[in-house]
TITORZA-936265 format. One record per residue (C-alpha): x, y, z. Coordinates in steps of 0.2 Angstrom, whole numbers, plus 2048, in hexadecimal, padded with zeros to 3 digits. Each point is the difference from the previous one (the first is absolute). Layout:
<recs>
XYZ ...
</recs>
This chain:
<recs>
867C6B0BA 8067FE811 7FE81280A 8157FF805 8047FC7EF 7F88107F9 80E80B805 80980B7F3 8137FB805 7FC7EE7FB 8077FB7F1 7F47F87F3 8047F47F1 7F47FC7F3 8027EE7FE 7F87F57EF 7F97F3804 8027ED7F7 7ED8047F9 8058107FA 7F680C810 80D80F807 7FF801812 80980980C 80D7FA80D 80480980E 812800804 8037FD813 80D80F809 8127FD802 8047FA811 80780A80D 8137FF802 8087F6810 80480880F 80F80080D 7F67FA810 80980D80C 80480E7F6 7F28007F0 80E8017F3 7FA7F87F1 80B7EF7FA 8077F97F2 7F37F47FD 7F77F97F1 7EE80D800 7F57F07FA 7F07F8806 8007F180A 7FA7F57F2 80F8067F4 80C7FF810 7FB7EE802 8097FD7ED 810807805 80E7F6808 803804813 80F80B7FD 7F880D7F5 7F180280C 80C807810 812803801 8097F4809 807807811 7F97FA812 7F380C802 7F88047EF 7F380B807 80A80F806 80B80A7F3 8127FC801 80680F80E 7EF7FD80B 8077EC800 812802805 7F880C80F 7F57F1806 80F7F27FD 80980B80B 7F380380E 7FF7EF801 8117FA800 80180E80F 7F07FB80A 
</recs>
């Protein structure tokens, strides 16, 4: 077994194979939840892995506003930065 996946937090699965041999599957972690780019508040996104975000339809990955990467009060503060400048 791989020296990173010998650590204790990971979660292991004992998995029968079609030939009738148990092995064990190591579950990868849960993915870190999104960040606001200016402020570091977590969003409401979905917490997936790209692979499983690539299946969901383009509303439920991000929420639809003009700048989905800054939580809701950081984006009015740069909408109105910019309307100002």
């Amino acid at each position: 077994m791989r020296r990173a996946l010998r650590s204790r937090s990971l979660k292991k699965m004992q998995v029968r194979l079609p030939s009738g041999k148990t092995v064990v599957h190591i579950k990868k972690r849960r993915p870190s939840a999104a960040k606001c780019g200016r402020c570091g508040a977590k969003l409401n996104r979905a917490r997936l892995r790209k692979t499983q975000l690539a299946k969901l339809p383009k509303t439920k990955k991000r929420p639809e506003r003009s700048l989905p990467e800054f939580c809701p009060k950081c984006m009015r503060e740069v909408l109105k930065e910019r309307v100002r400048a």
